[in-house]
C-alpha positions in Angstrom: 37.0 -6.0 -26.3 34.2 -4.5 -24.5 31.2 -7.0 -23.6 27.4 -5.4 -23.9 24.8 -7.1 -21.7 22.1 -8.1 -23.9 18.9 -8.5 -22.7 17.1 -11.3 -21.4 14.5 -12.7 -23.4 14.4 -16.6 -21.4 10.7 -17.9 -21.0 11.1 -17.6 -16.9 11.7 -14.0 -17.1 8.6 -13.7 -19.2 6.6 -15.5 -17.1 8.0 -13.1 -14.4 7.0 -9.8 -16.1 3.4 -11.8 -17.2 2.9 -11.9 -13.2 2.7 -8.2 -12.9 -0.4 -6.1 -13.5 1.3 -3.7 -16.2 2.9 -6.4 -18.3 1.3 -4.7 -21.8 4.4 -6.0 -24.2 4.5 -9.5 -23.1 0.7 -9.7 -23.2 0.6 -7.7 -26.6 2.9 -10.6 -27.8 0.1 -13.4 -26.4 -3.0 -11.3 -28.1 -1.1 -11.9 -31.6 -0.3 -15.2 -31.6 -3.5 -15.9 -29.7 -5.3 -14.0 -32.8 -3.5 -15.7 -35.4 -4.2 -18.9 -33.8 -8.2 -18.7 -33.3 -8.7 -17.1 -37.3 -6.5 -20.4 -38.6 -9.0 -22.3 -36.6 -12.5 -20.7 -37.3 -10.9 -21.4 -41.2 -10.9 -24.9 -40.9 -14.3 -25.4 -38.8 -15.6 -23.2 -41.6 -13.6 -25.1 -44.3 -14.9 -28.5 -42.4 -18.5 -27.1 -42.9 -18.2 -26.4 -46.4 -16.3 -29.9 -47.4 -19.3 -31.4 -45.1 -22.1 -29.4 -47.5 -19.8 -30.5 -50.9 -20.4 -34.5 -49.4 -24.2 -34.3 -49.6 -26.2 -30.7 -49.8 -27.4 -29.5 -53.0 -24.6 -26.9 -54.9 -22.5 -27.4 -52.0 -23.9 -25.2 -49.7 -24.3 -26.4 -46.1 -27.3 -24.0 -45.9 -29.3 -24.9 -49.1 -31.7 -27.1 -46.6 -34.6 -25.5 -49.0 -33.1 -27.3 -51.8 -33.6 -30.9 -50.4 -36.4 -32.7 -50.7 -38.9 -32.8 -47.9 -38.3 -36.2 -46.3 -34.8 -35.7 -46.6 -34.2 -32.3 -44.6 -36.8 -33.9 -42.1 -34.3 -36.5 -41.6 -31.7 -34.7 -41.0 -32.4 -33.6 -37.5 -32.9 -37.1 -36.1 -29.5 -38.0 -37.5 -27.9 -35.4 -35.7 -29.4 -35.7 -32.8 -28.3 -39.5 -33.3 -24.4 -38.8 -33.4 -24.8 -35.8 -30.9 -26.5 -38.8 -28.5 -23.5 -41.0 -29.1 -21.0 -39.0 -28.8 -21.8 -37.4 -25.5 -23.1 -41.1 -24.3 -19.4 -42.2 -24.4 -18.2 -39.1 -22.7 -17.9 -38.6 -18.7 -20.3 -36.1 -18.0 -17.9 -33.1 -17.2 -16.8 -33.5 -20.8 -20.2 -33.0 -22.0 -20.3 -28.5 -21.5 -19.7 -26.8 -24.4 -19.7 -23.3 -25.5 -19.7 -19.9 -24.4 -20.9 -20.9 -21.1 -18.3 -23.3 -20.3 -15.7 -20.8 -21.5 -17.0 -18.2 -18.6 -17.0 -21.3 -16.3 -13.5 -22.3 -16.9 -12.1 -18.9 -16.8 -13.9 -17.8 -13.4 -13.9 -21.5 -11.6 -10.8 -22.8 -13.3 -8.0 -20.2 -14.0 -8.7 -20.6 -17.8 -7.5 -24.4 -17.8 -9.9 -26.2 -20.5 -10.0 -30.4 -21.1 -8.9 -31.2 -24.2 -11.9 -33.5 -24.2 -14.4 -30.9 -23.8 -12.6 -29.1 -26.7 -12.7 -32.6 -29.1 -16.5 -32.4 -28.3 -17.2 -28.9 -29.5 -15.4 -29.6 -32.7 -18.1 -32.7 -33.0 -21.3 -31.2 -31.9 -20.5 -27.8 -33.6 -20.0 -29.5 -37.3 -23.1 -32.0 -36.8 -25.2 -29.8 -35.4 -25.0 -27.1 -38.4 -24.9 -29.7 -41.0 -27.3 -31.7 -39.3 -29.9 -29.0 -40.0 -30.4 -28.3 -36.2 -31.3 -24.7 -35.6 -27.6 -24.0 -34.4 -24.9 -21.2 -35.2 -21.0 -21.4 -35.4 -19.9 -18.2 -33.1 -20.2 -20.7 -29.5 -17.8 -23.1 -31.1 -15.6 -20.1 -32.8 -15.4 -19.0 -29.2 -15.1 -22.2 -27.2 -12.4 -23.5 -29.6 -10.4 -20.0 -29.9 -10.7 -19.4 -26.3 -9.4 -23.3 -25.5 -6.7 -23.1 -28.0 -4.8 -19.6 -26.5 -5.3 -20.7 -23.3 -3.2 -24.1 -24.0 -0.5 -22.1 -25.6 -0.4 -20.6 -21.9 -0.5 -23.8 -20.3 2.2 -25.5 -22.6 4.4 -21.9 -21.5 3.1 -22.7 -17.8 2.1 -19.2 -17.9 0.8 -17.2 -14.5 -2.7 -17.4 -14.2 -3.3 -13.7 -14.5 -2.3 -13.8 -18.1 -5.1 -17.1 -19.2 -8.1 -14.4 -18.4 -6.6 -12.4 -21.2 -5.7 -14.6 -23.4 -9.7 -16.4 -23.0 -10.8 -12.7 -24.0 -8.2 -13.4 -26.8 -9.3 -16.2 -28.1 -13.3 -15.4 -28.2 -12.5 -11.7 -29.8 -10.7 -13.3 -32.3 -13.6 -16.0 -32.7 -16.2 -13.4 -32.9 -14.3 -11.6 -35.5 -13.6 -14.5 -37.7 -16.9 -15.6 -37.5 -18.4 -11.9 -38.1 -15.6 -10.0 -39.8 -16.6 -7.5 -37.1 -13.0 -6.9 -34.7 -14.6 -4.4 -32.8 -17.5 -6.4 -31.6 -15.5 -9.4 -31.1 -13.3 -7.4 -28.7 -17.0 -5.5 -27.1 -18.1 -9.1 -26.8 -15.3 -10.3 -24.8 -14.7 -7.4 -22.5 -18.6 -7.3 -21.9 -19.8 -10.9 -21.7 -17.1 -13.2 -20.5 -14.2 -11.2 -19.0 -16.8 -8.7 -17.7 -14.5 -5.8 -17.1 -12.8 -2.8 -19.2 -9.0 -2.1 -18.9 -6.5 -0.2 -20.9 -4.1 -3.5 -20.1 -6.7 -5.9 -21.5 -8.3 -4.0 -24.1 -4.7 -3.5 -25.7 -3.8 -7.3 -26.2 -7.5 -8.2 -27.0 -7.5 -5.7 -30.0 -4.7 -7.4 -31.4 -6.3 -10.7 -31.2 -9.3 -9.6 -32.9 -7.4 -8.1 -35.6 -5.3 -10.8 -36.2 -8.4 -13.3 -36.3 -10.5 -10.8 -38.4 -7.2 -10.1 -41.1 -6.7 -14.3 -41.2 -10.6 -14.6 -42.0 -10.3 -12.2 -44.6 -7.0 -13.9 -46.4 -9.5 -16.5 -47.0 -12.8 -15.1 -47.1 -12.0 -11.2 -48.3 -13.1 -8.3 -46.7 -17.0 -9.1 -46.6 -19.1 -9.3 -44.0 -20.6 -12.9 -43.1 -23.6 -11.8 -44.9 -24.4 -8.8 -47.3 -26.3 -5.7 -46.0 -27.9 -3.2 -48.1 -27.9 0.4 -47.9 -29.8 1.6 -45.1 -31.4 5.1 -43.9 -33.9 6.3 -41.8 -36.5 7.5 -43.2 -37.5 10.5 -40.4 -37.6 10.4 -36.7 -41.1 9.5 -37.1 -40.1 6.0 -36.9 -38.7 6.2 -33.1 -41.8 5.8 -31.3 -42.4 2.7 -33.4 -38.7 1.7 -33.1 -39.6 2.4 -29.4 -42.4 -0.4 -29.3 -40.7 -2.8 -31.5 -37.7 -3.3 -29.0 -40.6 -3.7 -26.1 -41.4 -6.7 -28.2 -38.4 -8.4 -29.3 -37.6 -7.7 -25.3 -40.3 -9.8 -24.2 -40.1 -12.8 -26.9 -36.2 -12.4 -25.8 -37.5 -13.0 -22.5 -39.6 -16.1 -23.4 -36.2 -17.5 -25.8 -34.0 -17.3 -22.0 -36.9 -18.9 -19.7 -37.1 -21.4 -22.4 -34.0 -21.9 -22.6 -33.4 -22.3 -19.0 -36.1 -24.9 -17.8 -33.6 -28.0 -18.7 -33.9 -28.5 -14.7 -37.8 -29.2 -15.2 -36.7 -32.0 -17.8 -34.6 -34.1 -16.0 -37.2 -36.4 -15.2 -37.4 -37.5 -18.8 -34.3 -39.8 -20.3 -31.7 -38.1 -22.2 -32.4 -40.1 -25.6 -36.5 -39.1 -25.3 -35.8 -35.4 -25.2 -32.9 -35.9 -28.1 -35.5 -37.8 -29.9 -38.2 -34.9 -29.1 -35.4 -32.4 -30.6 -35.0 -34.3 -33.8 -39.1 -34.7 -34.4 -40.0 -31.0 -33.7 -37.2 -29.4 -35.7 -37.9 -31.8 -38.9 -41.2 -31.6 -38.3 -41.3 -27.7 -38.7 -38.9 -28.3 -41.4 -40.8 -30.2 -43.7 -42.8 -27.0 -44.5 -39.8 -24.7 -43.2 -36.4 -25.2 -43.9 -35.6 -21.9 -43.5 -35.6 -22.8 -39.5 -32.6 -25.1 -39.9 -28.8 -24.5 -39.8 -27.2 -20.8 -38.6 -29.8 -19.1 -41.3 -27.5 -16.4 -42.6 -29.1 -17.3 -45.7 -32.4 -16.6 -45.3 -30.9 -13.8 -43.4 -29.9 -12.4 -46.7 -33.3 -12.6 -48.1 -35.0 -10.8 -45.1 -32.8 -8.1 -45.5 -32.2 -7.7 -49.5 -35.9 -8.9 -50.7 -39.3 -9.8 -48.7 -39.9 -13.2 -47.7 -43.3 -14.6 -47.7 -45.6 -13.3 -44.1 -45.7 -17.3 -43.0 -42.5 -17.9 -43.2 -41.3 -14.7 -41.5 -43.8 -16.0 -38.7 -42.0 -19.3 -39.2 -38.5 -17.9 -38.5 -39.6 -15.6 -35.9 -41.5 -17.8 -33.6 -40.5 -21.6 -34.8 -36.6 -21.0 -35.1 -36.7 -18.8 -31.3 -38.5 -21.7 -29.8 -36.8 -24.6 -31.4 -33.3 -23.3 -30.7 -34.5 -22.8 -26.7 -36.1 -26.1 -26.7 -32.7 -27.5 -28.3 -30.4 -26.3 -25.4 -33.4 -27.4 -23.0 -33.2 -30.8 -23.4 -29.4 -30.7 -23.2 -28.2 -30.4 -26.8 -25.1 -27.9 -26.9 -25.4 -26.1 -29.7 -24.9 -22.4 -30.3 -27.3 -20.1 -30.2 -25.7 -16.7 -31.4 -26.4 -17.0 -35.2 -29.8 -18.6 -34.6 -30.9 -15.7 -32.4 -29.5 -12.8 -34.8 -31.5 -14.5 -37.7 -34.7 -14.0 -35.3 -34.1 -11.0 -34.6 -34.1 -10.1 -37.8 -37.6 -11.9 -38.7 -39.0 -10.4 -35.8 -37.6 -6.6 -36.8 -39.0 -7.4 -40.4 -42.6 -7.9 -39.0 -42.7 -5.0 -36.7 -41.5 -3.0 -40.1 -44.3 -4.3 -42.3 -46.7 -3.3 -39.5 -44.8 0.0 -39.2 -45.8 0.7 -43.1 -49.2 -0.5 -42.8 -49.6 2.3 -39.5 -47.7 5.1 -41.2 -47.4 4.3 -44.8 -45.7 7.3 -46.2 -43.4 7.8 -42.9 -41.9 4.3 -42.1 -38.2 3.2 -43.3 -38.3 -0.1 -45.1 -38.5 -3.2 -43.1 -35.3 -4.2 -43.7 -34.0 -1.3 -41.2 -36.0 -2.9 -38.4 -35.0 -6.5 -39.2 -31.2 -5.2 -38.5 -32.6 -3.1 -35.5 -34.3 -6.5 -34.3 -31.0 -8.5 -35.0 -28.8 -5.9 -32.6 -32.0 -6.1 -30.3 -32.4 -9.7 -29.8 -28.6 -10.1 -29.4 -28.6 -7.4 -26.8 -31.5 -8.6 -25.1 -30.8 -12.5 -24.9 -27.0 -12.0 -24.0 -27.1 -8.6 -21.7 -24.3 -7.4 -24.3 -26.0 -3.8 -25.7 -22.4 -2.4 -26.5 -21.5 -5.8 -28.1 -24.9 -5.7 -30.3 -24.3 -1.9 -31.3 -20.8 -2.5 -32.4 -21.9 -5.2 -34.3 -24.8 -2.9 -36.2 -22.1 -0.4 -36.8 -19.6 -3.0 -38.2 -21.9 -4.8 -40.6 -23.7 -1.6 -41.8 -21.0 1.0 -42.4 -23.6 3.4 -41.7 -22.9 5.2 -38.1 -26.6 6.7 -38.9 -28.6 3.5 -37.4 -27.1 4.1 -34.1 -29.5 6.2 -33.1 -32.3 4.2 -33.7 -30.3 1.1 -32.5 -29.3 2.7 -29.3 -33.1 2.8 -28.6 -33.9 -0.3 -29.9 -31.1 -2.1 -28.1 -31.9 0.0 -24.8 -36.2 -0.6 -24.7 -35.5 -4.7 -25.1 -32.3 -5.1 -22.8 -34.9 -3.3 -20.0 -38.3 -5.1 -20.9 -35.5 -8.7 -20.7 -34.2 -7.5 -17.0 -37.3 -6.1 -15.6 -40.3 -7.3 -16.8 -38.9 -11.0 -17.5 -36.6 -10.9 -14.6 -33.6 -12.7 -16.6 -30.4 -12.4 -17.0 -28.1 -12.6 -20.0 -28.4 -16.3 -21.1 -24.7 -16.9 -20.7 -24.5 -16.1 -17.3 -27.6 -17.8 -16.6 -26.0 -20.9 -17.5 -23.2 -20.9 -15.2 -22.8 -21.8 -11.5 -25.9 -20.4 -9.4 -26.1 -18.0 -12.4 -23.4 -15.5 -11.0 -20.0 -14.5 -13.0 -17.1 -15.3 -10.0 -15.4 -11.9 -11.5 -18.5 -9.6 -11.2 -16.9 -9.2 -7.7 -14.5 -5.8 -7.9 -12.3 -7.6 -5.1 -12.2 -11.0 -7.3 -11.2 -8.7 -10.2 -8.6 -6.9 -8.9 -7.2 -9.8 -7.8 -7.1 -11.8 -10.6 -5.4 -9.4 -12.2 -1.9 -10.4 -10.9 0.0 -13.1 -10.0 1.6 -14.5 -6.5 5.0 -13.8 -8.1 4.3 -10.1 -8.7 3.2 -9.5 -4.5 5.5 -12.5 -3.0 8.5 -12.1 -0.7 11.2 -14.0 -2.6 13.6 -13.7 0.3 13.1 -17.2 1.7 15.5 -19.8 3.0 14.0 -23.1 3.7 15.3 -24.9 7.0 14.8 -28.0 9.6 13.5 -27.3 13.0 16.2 -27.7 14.7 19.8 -26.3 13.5 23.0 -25.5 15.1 24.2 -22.1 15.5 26.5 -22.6 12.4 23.6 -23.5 10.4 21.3 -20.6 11.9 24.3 -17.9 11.1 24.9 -19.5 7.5 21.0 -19.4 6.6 21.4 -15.4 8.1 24.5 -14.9 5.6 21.7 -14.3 2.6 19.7 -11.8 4.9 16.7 -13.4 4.2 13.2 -12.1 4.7 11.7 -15.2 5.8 12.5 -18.6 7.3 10.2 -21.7 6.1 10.8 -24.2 8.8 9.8 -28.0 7.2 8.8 -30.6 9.9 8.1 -34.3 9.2 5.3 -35.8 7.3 3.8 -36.7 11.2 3.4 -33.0 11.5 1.4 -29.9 10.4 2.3 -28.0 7.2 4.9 -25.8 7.4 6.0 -22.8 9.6 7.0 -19.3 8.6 9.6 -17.5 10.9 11.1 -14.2 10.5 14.7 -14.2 9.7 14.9 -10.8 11.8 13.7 -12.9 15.2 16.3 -15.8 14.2 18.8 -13.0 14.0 17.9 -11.6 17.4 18.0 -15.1 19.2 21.5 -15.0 18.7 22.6 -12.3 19.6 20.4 -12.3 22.8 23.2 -12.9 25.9 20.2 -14.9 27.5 21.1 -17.9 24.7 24.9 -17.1 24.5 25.5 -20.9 26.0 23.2 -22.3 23.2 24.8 -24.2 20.4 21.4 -26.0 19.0 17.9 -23.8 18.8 14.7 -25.1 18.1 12.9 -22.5 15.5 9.3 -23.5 16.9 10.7 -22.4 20.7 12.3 -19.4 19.3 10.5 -16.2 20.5 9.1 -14.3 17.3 6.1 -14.1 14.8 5.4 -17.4 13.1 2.7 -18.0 10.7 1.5 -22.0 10.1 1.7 -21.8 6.0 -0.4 -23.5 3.3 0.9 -23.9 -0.2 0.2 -22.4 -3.3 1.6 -22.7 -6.8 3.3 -20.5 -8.7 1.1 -19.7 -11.7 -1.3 -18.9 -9.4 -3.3 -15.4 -8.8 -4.0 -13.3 -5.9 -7.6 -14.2 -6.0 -6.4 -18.1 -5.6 -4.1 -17.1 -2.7 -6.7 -15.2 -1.3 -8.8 -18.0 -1.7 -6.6 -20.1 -0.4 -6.1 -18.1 3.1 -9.3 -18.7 3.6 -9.6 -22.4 3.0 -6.7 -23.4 5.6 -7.9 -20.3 7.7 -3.5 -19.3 7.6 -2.2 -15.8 7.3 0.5 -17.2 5.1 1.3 -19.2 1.8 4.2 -20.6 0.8 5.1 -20.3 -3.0 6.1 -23.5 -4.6 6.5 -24.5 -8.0 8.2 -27.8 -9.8 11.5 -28.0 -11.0 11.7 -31.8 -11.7 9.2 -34.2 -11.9 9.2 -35.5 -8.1 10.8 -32.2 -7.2 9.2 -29.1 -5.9 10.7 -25.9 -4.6 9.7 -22.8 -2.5 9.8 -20.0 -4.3 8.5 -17.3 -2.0 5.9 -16.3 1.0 3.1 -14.4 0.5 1.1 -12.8 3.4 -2.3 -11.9 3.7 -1.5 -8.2 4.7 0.5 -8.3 1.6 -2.5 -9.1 -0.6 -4.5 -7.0 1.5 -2.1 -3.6 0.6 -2.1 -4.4 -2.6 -5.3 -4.1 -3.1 -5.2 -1.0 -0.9 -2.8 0.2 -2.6 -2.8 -1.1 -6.2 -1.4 1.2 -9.3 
């Protein structure tokens, strides 16, 4: 009977394919189960949330902060701030980052490897600090949580490197859209803000993540939005020079919400529990009067959009909630600030509309067009994500009409942010020297693939010294490369060509010689540094650098104590690929 090879599906030749730049079914395969994973997760922080606002909120709902009485929602704060305090007191200070920020850290600094303690925290501070009434949001954790979660499916599959970049972008599309019901700007957000680069082989997988997340959300939650939007038109183009000023000023107090944001340095001098302390006074403080600053807001998001809120507390939202948010992540409380920042935008948009009617009263669309011009503004502006912002307008309108006028509005803030405030998205302001590692096109390219996919695998591994048996059994496999190993006394280890080997013995000059030393042998030999298997050509290159070698040798473990040499990768070999890549 006839046997049909069937093909081979083991774990090490997926990892093999993963290590290649064009591996689009393998990483499809990741995006879904990386999708799936995030929307089951962003369920139960949202499920936690609610079970939280059933314990002790009025009706249930963890946003009904106007519903509590005054001394009570005042409390509130200093009790979060209290188990915040606590919790981040008992934890080493690299478990302490949080958030969106820490996800672009890990993913540019650390190949997408994130602590498990880090990840424990943001479950903690995310729940306290929205029921806590803390001006705070639930997208950071959505992200930091989905983004941790695919990446440890990786690591548990001791996956290349390459392939954790995606599956970060994974796990915060799928955030985004769980949190939003908005796939498309969950994907725009993750491309734009954290992977910072467009390709057909990332998009692909990413899409599927965000579906995934977005269809899981909606078995739960159905098919809404995470908060209703009425119908919206234009009323004429008249309104684009106003539209025009409007984004100049959300621009500016976008500005203001980022240098705010970012003078934690100039606090240091005071302790940790004083500014905590300082947190928990001004936020219930302004909520006394305001609830309507505390929490993510969607609520009185609602009621900016669908009716019109009283001038003060418009004013309130607009101005308090910007500043207490910055002053929150100031004095080195974690919390999120996407929500937060869309709900001010919105305020903000509903003032410059009201002023709008008052200038031009029979020309001016309703106010609730500029507060969701202001929300795609303010997100644009404070995160340098316009594409992200406009996606999300289109998604939570259904009207493809506002993008004209969101275009413009999105545009005039994102410019007044970088030029006339000088700042840069708030994300990337908060990583190391306020630079993404992958804005570099080399870096990018790089970290597309792994060592596997560029490495010679033709290696035999050898003593210095070896008989001429030995040297023609090790030539049997027609190896590429020799690795010769030398005692613990010595340097690392030395690549040889297997070619010069081969020419040593058949040179009549060493006819007589029945022992050769490889070091004494007359060829190319490059002193070698190691380098693991997972690993990416960015690392390698990296690496080449550190040592100051030409040369890497592969290595990867097969037992616990055990390691072997997989391969040898050059630097010209990094070098033409990158010349040379598809």
């Amino acid at each position: 009977m006839p046997r049909f090879p069937f093909p081979d599906f083991s774990l090490e030749r997926f990892r093999r394919r993963l290590a290649n730049v064009d591996a689009l079914p393998q990483l499809c395969v990741l995006g879904v189960v990386s999708g799936l994973t995030t929307g089951v997760l962003m369920v139960l922080f949202r499920l936690l949330l609610s079970l939280g606002g059933l314990a002790f909120m009025p009706g249930g709902d963890y946003e009904a902060f106007e519903a509590l009485p005054a001394l009570g929602r005042s409390a509130l704060p200093l009790l979060a701030v209290a188990l915040i305090g606590i919790w981040m007191w008992r934890q080493p200070p690299a478990a302490r980052k949080i958030g969106v920020a820490h996800v672009i850290e890990r993913l540019a600094y650390h190949q997408g490897k994130f602590p498990l303690r880090n990840w424990l925290t943001q479950w903690w501070v995310g729940l306290v600090s929205v029921l806590g009434g803390l001006s705070a949001g639930r997208e950071g954790p959505a992200i930091h949580l989905g983004a941790a979660a695919a990446c440890g499916i990786g690591q548990r599959l001791r996956l290349p490197h390459n392939s954790m970049r995606v599956l970060v972008a994974c796990g915060t599309a799928a955030g985004i859209a769980a949190s939003f019901n908005t796939p498309i700007a969950g994907v725009i957000f993750a491309m734009e803000v954290v992977v910072m680069e467009y390709t057909i082989v990332g998009f692909i997988p990413v899409i599927l993540a965000s579906s995934m997340g977005a269809v899981v959300a909606q078995i739960v939650y159905g098919p809404e939005p995470a908060f209703n939007i009425p119908s919206l038109h234009l009323q004429s183009l008249m309104d684009l020079p106003w539209i025009v000023v409007s984004g100049l000023f959300i621009g500016l107090l976008a500005g203001l919400f980022v240098r705010v944001a970012r003078s934690g340095e100039r606090l240091q001098h005071i302790p940790k529990w004083l500014r905590f302390l300082l947190v928990g006074l001004l936020v219930g403080g302004v909520a006394w009067w305001y609830p309507q600053v505390q929490g993510m807001g969607y609520d009185t998001l609602e009621l900016t959009l669908t009716s019109t809120l009283p001038l003060d507390v418009l004013v309130a939202v607009a101005i308090g909630k910007l500043l207490l948010t910055a002053i929150t992540v100031a004095c080195g409380i974690p919390v999120s600030i996407i929500g937060p920042v869309l709900v001010v935008g919105a305020a903000v948009g509903t003032l410059c509309g009201m002023v709008g009617a008052v200038l031009m009263p029979t020309l001016a669309s309703g106010p609730e067009v500029y507060a969701m011009l202001g929300m795609a503004a303010m997100m644009g502006a404070v995160l340098q994500a316009p594409l992200a912002a406009l996606m999300a307008l289109l998604e939570l309108t259904h009207n493809p009409n506002i993008i004209l006028p969101g275009m413009l509005s999105v545009v005039v803030a994102g410019l007044t942010v970088r030029q006339l405030c000088r700042c840069q998205g708030f994300f990337i302001a908060q990583t190391q020297n306020g630079m993404h590692l992958l804005q570099h096109p080399l870096r990018q390219v790089l970290s597309r693939v792994a060592v596997p996919a560029v490495m010679e695998r033709s290696v035999e591994q050898t003593q210095r010294k070896i008989s001429r048996e030995q040297a023609q059994t090790l030539l049997e496999g027609e190896p590429t490369w020799l690795v010769i190993t030398r005692s613990s006394e010595e340097k690392t280890p030395i690549g040889l060509k297997a070619a010069d080997l081969a020419r040593a013995l058949l040179d009549e000059e060493m006819a007589g010689e029945e022992t050769f030393d490889l070091l004494e042998v007359p060829g190319q030999r490059l002193e070698l540094a190691p380098i693991h298997l997972q690993a990416t050509l960015n690392e390698a290159f990296e690496r080449l650098n550190e040592y100051g070698v030409d040369a890497l040798y592969v290595h990867h473990t097969t037992a616990p104590t055990i390691q072997r040499i997989s391969g040898i990768i050059t630097r010209d070999a990094i070098e033409s690929y990158y010349r040379y890549k598809p």
